[in-house]
PDB file of N, CA, C and O in Angstrom:
ATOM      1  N   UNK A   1      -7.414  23.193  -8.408  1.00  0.00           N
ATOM      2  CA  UNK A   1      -7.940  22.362  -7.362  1.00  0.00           C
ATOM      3  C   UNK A   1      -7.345  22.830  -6.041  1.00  0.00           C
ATOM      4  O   UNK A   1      -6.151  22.896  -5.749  1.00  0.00           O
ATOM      5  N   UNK A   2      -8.503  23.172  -5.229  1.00  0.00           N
ATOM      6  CA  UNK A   2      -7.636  23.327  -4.084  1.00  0.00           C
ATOM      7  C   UNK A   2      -8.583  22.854  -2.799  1.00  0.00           C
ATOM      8  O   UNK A   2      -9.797  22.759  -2.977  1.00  0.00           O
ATOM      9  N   UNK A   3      -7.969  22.545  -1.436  1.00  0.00           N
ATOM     10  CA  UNK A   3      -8.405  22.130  -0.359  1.00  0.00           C
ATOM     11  C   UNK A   3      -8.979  23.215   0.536  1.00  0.00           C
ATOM     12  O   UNK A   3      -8.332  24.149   1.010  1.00  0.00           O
ATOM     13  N   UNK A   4     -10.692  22.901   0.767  1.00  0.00           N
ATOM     14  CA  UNK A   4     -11.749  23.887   1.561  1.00  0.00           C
ATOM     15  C   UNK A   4     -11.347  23.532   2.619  1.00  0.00           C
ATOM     16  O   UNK A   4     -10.658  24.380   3.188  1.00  0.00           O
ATOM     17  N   UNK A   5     -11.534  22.318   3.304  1.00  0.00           N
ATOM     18  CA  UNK A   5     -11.782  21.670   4.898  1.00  0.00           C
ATOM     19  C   UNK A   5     -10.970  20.908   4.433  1.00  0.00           C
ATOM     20  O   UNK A   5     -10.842  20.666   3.233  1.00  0.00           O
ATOM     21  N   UNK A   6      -9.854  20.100   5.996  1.00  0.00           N
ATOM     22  CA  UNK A   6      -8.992  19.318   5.947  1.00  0.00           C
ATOM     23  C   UNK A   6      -9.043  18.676   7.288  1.00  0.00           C
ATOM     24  O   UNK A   6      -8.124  19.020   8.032  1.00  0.00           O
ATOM     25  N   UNK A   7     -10.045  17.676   7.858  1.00  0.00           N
ATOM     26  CA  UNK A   7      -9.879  17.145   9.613  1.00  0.00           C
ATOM     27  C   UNK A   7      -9.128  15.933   9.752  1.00  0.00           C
ATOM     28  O   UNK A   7      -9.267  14.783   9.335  1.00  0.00           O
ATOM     29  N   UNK A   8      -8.296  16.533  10.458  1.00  0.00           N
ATOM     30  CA  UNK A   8      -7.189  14.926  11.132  1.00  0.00           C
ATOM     31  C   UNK A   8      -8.583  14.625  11.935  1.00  0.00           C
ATOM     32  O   UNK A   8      -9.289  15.401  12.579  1.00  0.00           O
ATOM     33  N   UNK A   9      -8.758  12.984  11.624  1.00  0.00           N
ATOM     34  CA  UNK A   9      -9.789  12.367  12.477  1.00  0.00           C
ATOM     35  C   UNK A   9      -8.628  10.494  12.948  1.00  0.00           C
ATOM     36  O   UNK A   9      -7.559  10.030  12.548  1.00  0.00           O
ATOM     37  N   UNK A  10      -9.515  10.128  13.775  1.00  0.00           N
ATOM     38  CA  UNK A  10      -8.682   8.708  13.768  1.00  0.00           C
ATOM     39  C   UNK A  10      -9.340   7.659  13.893  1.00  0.00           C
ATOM     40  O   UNK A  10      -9.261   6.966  14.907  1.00  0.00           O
ATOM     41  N   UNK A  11     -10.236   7.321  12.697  1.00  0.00           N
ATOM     42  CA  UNK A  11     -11.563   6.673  12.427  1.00  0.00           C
ATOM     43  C   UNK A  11     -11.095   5.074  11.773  1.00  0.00           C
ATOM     44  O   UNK A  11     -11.238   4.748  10.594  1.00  0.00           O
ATOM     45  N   UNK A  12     -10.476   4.155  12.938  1.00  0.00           N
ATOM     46  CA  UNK A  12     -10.470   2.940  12.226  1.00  0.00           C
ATOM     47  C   UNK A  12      -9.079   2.923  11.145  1.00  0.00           C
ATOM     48  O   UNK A  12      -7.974   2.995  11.682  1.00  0.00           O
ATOM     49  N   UNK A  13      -9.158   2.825   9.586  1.00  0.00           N
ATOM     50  CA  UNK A  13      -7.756   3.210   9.397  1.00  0.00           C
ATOM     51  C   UNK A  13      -7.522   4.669   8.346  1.00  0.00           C
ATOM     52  O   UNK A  13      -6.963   4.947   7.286  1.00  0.00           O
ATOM     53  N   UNK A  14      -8.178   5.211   9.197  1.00  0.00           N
ATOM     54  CA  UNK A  14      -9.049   6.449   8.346  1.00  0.00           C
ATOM     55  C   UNK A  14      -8.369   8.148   9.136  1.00  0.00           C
ATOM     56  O   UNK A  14      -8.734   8.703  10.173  1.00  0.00           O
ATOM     57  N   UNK A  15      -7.596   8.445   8.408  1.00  0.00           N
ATOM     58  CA  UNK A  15      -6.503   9.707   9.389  1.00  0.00           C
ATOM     59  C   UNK A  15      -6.817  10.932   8.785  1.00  0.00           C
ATOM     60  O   UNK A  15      -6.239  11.860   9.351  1.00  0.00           O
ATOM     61  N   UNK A  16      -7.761  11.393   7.519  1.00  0.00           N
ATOM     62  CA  UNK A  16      -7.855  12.569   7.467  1.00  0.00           C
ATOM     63  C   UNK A  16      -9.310  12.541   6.826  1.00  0.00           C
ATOM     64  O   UNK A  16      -9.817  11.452   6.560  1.00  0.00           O
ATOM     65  N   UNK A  17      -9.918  13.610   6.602  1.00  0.00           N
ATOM     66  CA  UNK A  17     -11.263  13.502   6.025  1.00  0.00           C
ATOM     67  C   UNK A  17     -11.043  15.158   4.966  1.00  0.00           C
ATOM     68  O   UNK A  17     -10.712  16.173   5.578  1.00  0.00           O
ATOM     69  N   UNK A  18     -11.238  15.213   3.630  1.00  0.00           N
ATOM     70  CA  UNK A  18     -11.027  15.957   2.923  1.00  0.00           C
ATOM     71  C   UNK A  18     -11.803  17.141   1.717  1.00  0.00           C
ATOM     72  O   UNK A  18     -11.949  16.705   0.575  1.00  0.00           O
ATOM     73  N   UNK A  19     -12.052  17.910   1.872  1.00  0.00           N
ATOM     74  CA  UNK A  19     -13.185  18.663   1.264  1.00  0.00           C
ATOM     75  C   UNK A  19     -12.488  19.607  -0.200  1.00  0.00           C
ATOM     76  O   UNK A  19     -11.821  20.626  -0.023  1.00  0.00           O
ATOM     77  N   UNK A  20     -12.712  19.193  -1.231  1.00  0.00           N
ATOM     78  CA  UNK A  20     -11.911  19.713  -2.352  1.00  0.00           C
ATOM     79  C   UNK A  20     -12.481  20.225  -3.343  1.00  0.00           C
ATOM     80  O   UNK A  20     -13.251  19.497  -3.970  1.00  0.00           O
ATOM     81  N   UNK A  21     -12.286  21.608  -3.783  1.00  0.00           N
ATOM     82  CA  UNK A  21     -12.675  22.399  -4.625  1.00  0.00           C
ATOM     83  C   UNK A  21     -12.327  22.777  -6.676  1.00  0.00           C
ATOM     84  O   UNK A  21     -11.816  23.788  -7.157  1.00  0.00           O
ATOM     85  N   UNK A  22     -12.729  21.808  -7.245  1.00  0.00           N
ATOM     86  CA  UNK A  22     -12.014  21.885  -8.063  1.00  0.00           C
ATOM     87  C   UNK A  22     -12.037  22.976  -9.417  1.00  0.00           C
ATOM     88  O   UNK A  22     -13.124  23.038  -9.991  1.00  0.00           O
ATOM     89  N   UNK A  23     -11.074  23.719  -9.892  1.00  0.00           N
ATOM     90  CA  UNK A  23     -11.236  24.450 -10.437  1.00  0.00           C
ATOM     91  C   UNK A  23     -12.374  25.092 -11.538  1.00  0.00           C
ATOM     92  O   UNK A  23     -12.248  26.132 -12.185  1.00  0.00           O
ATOM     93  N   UNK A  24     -13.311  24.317 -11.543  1.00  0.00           N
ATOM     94  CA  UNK A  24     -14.568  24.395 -12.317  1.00  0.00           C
ATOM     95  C   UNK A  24     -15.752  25.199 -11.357  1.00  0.00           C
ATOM     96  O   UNK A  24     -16.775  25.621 -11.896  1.00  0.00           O
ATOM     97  N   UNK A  25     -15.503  25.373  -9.836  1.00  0.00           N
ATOM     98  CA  UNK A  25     -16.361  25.401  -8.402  1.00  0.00           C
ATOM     99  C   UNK A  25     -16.900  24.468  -7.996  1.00  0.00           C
ATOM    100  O   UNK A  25     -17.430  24.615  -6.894  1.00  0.00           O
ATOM    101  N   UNK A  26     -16.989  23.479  -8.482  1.00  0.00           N
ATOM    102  CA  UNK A  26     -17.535  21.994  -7.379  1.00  0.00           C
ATOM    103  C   UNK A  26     -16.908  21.766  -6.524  1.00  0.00           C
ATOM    104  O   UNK A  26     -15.718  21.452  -6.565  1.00  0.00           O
ATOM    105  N   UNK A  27     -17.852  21.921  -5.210  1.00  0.00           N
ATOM    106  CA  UNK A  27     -16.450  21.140  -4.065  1.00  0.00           C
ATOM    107  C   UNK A  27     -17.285  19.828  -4.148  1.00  0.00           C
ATOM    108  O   UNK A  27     -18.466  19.570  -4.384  1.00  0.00           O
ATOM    109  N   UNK A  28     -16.347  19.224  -3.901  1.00  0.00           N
ATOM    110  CA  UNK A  28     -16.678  17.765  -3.550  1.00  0.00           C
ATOM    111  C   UNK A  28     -16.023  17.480  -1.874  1.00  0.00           C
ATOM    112  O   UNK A  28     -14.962  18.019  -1.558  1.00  0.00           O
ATOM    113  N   UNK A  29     -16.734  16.643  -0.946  1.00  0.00           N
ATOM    114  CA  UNK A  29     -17.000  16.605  -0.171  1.00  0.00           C
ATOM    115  C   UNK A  29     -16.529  14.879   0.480  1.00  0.00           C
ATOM    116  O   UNK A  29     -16.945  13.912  -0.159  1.00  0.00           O
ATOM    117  N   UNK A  30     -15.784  14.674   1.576  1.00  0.00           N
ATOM    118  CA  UNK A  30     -15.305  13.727   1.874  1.00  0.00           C
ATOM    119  C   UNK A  30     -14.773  12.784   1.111  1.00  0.00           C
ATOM    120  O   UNK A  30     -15.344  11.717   0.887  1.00  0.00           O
ATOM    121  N   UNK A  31     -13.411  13.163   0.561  1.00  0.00           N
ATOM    122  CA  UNK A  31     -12.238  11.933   0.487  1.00  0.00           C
ATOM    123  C   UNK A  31     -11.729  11.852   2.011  1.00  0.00           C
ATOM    124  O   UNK A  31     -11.778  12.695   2.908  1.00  0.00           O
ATOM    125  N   UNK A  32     -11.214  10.519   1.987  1.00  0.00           N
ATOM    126  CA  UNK A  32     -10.487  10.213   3.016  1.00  0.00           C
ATOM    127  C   UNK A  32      -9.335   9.431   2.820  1.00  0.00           C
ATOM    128  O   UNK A  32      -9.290   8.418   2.122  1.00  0.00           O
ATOM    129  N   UNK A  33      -8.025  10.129   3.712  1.00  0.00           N
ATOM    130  CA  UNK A  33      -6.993   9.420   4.070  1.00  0.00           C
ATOM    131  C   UNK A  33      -6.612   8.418   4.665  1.00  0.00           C
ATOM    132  O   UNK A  33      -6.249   8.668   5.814  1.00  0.00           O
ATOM    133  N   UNK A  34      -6.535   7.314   4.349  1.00  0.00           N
ATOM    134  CA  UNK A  34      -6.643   6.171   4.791  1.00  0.00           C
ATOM    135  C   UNK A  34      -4.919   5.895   4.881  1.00  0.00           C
ATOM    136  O   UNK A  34      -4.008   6.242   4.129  1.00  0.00           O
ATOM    137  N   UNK A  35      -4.929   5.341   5.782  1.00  0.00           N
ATOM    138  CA  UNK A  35      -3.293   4.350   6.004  1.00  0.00           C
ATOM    139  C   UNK A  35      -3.800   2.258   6.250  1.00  0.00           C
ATOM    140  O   UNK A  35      -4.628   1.611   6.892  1.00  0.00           O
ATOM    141  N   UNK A  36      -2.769   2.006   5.358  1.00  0.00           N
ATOM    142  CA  UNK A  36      -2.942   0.937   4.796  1.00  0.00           C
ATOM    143  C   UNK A  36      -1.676   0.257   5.259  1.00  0.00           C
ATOM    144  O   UNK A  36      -0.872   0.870   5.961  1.00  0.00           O
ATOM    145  N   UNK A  37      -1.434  -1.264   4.804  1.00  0.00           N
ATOM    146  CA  UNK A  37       0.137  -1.661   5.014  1.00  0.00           C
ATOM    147  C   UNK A  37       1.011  -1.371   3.811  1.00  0.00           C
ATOM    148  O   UNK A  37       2.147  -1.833   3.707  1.00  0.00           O
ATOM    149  N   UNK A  38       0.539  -0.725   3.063  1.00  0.00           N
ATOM    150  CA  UNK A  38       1.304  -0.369   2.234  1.00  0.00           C
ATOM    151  C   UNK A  38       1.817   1.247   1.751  1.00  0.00           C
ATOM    152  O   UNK A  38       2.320   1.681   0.714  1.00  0.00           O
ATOM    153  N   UNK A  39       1.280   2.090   3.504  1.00  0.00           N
ATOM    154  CA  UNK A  39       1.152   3.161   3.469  1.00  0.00           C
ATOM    155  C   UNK A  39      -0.073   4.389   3.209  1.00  0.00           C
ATOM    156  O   UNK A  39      -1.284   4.213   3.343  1.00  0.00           O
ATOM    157  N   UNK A  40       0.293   5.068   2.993  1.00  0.00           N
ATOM    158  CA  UNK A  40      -1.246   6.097   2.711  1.00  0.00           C
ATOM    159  C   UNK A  40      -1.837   6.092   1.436  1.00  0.00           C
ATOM    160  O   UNK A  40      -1.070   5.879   0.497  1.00  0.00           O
ATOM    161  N   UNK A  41      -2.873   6.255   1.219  1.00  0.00           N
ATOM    162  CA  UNK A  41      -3.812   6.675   0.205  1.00  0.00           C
ATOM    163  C   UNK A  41      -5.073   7.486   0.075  1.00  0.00           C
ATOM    164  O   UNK A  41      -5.799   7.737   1.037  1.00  0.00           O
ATOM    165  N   UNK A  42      -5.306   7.891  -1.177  1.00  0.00           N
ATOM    166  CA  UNK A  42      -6.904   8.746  -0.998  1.00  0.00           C
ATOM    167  C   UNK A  42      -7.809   7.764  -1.628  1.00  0.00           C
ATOM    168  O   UNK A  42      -7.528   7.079  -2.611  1.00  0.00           O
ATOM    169  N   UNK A  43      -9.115   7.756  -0.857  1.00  0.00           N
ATOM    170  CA  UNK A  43      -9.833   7.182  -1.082  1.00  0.00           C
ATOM    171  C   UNK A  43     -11.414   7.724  -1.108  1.00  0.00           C
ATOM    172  O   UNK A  43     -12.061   7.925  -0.080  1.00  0.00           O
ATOM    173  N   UNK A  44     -11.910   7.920  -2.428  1.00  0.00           N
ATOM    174  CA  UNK A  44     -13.071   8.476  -2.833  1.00  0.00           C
ATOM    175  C   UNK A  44     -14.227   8.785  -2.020  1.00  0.00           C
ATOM    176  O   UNK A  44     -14.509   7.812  -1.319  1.00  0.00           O
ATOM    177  N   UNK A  45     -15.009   9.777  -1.843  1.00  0.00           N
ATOM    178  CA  UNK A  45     -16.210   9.738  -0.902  1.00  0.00           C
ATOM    179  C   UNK A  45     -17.566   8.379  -1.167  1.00  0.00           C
ATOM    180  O   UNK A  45     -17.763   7.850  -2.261  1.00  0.00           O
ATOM    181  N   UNK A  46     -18.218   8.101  -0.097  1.00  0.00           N
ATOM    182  CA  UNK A  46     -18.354   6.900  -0.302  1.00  0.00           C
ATOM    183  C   UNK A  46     -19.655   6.823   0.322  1.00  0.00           C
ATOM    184  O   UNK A  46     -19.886   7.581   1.265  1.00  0.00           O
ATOM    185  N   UNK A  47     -20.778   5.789  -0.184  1.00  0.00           N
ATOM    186  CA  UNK A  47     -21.978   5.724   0.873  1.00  0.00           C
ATOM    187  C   UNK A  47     -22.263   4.250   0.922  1.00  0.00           C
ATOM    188  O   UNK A  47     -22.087   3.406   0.043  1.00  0.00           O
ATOM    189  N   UNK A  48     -22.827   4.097   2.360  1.00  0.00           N
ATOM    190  CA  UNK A  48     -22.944   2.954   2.401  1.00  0.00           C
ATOM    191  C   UNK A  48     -24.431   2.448   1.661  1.00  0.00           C
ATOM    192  O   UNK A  48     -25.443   3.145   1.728  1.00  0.00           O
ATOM    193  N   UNK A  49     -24.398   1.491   1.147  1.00  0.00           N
ATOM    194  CA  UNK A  49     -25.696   0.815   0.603  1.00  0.00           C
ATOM    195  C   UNK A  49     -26.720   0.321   2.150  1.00  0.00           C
ATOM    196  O   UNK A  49     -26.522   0.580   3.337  1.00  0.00           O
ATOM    197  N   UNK A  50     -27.640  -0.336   1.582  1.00  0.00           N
ATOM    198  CA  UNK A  50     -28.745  -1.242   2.365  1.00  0.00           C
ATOM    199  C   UNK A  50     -28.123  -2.214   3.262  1.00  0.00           C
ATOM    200  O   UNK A  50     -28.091  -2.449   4.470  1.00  0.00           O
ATOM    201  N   UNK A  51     -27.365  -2.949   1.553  1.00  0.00           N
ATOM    202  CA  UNK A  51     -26.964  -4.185   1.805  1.00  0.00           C
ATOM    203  C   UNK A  51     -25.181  -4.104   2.451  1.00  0.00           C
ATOM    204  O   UNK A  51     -24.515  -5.131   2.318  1.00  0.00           O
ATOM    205  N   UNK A  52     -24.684  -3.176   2.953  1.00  0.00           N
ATOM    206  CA  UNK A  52     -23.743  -2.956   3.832  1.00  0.00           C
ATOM    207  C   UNK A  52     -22.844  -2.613   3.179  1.00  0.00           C
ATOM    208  O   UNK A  52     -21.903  -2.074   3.761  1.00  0.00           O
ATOM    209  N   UNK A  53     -22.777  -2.834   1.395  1.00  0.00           N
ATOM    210  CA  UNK A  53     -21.599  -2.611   0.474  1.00  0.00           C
ATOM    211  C   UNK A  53     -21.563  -0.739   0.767  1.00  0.00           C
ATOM    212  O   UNK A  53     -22.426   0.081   1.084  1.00  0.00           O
ATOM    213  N   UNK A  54     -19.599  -0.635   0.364  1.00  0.00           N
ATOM    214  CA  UNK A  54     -19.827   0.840   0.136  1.00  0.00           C
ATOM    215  C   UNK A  54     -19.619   0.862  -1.513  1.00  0.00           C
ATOM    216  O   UNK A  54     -19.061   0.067  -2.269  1.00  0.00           O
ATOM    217  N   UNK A  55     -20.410   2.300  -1.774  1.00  0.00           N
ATOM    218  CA  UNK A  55     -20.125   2.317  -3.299  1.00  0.00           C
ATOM    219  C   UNK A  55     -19.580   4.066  -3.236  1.00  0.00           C
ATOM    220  O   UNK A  55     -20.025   5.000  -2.569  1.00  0.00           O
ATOM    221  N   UNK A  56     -18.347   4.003  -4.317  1.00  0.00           N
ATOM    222  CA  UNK A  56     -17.701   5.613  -4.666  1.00  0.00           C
ATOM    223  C   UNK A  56     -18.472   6.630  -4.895  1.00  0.00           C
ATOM    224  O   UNK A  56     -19.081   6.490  -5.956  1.00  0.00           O
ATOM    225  N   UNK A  57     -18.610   7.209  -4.567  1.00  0.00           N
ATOM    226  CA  UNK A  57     -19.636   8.539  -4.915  1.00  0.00           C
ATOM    227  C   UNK A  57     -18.827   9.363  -6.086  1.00  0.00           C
ATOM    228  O   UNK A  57     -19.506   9.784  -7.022  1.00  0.00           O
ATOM    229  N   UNK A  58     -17.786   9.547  -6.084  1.00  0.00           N
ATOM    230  CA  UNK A  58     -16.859   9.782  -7.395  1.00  0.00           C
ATOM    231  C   UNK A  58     -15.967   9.502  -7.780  1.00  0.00           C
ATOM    232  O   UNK A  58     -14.941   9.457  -7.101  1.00  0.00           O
ATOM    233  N   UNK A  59     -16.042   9.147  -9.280  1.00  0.00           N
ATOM    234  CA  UNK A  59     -14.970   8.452 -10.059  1.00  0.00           C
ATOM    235  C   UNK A  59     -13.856   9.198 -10.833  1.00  0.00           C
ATOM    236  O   UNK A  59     -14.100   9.869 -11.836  1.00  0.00           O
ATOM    237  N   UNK A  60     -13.173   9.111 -10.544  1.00  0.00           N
ATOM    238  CA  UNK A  60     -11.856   9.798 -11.483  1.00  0.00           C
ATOM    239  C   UNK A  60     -11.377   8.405 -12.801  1.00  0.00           C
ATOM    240  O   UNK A  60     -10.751   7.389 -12.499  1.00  0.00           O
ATOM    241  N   UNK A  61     -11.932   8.784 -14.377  1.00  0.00           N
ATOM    242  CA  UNK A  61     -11.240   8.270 -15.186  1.00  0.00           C
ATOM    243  C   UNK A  61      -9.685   8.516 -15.407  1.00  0.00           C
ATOM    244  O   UNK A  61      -8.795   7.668 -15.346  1.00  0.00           O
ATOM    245  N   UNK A  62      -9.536  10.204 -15.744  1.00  0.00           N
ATOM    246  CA  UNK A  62      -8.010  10.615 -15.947  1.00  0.00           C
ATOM    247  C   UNK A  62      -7.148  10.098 -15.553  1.00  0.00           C
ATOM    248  O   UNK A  62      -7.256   9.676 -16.705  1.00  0.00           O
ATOM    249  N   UNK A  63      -6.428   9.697 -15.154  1.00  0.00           N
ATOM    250  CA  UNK A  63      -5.281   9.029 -14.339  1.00  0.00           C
ATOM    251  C   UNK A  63      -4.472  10.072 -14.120  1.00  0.00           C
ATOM    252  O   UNK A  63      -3.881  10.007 -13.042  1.00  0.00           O
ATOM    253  N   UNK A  64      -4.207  11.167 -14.887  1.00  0.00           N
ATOM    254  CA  UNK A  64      -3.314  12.219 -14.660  1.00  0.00           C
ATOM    255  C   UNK A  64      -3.909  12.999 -13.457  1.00  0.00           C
ATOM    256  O   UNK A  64      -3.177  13.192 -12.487  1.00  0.00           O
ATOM    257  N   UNK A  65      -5.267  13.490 -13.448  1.00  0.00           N
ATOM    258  CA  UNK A  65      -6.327  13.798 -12.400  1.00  0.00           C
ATOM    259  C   UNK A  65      -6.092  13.600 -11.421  1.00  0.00           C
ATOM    260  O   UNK A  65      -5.833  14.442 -10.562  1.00  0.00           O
ATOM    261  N   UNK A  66      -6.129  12.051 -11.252  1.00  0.00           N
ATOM    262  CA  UNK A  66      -6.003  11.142  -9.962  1.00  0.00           C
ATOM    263  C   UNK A  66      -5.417  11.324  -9.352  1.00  0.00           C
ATOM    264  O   UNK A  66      -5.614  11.524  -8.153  1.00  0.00           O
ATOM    265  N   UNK A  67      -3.980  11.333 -10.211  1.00  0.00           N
ATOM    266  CA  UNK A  67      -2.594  11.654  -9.400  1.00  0.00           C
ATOM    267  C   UNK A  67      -2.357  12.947  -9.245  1.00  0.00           C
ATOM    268  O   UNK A  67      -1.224  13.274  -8.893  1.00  0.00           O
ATOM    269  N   UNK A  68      -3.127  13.723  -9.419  1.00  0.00           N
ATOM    270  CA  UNK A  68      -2.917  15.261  -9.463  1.00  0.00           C
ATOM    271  C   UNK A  68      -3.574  15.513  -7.517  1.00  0.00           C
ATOM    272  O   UNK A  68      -3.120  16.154  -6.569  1.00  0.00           O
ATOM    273  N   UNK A  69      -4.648  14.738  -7.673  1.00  0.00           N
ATOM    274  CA  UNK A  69      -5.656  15.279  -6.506  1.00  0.00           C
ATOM    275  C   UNK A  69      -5.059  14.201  -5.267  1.00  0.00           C
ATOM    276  O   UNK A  69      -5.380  14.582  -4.141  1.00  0.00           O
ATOM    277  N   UNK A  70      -4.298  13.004  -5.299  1.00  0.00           N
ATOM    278  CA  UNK A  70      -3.869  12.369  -3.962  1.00  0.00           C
ATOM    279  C   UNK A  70      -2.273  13.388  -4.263  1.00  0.00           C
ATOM    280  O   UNK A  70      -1.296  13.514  -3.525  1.00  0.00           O
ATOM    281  N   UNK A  71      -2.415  13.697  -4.977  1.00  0.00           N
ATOM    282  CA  UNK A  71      -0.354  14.018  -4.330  1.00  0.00           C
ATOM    283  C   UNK A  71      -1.121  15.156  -3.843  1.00  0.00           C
ATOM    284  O   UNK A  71      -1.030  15.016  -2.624  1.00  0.00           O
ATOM    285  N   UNK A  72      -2.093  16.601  -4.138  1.00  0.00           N
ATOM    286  CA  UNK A  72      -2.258  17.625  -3.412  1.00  0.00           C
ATOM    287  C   UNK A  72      -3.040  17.108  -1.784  1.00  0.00           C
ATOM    288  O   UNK A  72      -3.049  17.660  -0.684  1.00  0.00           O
ATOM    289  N   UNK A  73      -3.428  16.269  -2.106  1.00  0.00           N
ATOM    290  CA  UNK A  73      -4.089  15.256  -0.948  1.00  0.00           C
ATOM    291  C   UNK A  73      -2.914  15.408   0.415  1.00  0.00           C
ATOM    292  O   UNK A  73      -2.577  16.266   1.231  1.00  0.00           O
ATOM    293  N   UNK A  74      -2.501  13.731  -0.009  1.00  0.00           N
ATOM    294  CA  UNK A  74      -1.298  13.595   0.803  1.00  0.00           C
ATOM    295  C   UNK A  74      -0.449  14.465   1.160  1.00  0.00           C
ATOM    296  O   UNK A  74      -0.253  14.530   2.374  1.00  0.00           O
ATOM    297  N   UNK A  75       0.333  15.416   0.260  1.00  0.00           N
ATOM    298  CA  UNK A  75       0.869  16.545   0.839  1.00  0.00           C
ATOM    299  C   UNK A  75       0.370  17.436   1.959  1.00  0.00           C
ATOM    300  O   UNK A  75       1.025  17.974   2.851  1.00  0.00           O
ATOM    301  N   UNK A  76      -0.922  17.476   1.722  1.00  0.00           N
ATOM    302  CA  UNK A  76      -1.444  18.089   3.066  1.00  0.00           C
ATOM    303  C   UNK A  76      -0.845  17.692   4.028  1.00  0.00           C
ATOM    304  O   UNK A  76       0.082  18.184   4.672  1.00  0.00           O
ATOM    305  N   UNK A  77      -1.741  16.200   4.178  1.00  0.00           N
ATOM    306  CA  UNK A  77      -1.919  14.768   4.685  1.00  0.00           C
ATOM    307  C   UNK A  77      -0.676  15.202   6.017  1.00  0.00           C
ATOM    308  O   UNK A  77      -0.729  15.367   7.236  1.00  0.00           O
ATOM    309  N   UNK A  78       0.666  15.273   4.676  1.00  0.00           N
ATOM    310  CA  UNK A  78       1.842  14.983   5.490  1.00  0.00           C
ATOM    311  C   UNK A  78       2.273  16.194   6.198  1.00  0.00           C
ATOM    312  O   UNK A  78       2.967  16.289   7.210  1.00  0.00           O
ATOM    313  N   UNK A  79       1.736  17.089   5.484  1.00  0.00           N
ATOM    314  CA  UNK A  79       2.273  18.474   6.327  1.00  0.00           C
ATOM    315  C   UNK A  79       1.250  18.940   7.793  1.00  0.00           C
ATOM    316  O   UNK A  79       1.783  18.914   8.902  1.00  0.00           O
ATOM    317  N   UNK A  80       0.409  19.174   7.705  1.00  0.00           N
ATOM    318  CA  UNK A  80      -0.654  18.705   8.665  1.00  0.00           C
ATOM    319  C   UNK A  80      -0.566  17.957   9.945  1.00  0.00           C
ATOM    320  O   UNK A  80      -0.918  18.408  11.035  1.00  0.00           O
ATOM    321  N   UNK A  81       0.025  16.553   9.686  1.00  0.00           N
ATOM    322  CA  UNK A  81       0.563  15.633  10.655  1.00  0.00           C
ATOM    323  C   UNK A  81       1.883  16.321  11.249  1.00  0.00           C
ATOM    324  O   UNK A  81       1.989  16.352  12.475  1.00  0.00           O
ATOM    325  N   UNK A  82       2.812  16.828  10.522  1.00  0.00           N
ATOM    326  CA  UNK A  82       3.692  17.015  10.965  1.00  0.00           C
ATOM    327  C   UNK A  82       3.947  18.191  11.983  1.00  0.00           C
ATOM    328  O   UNK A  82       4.837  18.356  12.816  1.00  0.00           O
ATOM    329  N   UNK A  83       2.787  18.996  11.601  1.00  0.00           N
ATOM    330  CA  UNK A  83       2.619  19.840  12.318  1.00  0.00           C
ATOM    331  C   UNK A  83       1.784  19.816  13.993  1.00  0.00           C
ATOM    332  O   UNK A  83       1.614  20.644  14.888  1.00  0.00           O
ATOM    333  N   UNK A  84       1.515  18.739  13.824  1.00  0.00           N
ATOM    334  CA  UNK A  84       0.806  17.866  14.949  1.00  0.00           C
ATOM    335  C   UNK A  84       1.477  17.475  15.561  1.00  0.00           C
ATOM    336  O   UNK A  84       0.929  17.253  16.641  1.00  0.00           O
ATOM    337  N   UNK A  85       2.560  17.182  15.569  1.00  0.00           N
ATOM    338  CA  UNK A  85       3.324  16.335  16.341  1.00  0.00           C
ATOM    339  C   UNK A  85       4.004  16.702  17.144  1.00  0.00           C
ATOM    340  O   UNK A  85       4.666  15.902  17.806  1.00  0.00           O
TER     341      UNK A  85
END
């Protein structure tokens, strides 16, 4: 798995936007870094409905997965920022 596109944006509580390639060749296309009060997280690409709901565009069952793709996430996340500063 690795990271195509990576944009620091500052969209509401929304700090990175993420384009990820996973070892099979699918990129998948907008996760976003969100900061929360409980700190950062990744949060799935997403579309809005009709009726204003958003729904995930992809689901991660694995849990090992999950945590595989926000820690390569966030690490960016954090290195990225830091380099910003």
């Amino acid at each position: 798995m690795e990271i195509v596109s990576f944009r620091i944006v500052n969209i509401g509580k929304i700090r990175a936007i993420v384009d990820v390639r996973t070892s099979e060749g699918f990129i998948i296309r907008g996760f976003k870094v969100i900061e929360s009060d409980n700190g950062f997280f990744v949060g799935m690409p997403s579309e809005r409905t009709k009726s204003g709901k958003y729904i995930d565009l992809v689901r991660i069952e694995d849990h090992n997965l999950r945590e595989m793709l926000e820690s390569v996430i966030l690490d960016a996340y954090q290195e990225k920022a830091k380099n910003t500063s």
